[in-house]
Residue, then its C-alpha position, 0 to 999 in steps of 0.5 A: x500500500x503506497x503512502x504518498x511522498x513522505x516530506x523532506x526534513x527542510x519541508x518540515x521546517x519551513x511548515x514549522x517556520x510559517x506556523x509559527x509565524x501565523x501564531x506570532x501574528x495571531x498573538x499580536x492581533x489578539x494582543x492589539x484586541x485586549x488593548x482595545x478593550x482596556x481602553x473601551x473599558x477605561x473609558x467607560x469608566x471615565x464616563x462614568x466617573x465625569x457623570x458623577x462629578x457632573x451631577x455632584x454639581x463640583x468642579x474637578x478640584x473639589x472632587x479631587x480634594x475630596x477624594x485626597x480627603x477620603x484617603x487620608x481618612x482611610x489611611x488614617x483608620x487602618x493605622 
């Protein structure tokens, strides 16, 4: 029973060498996916965060002196 041509070791290296350069351009595409979606969600947070200060009816200083204060509070506590 005939097999076929069994394939050459330079064969077998050059499909090793283009396999892995496919899934080294498939790791950067998914890696420039997840940047996206940490940016997507770190605007998201922003939004929601303006939204509040928006509401709050404070200037950014304010809330940024509030905030300040809060930490210090906190830190204050867990001494």
């Amino acid at each position: 029973m005939a097999r076929g041509q069994r394939k050459t070791l330079e064969e077998k290296i050059q499909a090793k060498q283009e396999l892995i350069a496919a899934l080294q351009t498939r790791v950067e595409s998914e890696q420039r996916e997840l940047e996206e979606l940490f940016a997507e969600k770190r605007r998201r947070e922003l939004e929601i965060v303006n939204d509040l200060i928006e509401e709050s009816g404070l200037d950014v200083e304010e809330v940024a002196e509030v905030l300040q204060q809060y930490i210090e509070n906190q830190a204050a506590s867990a001494s």
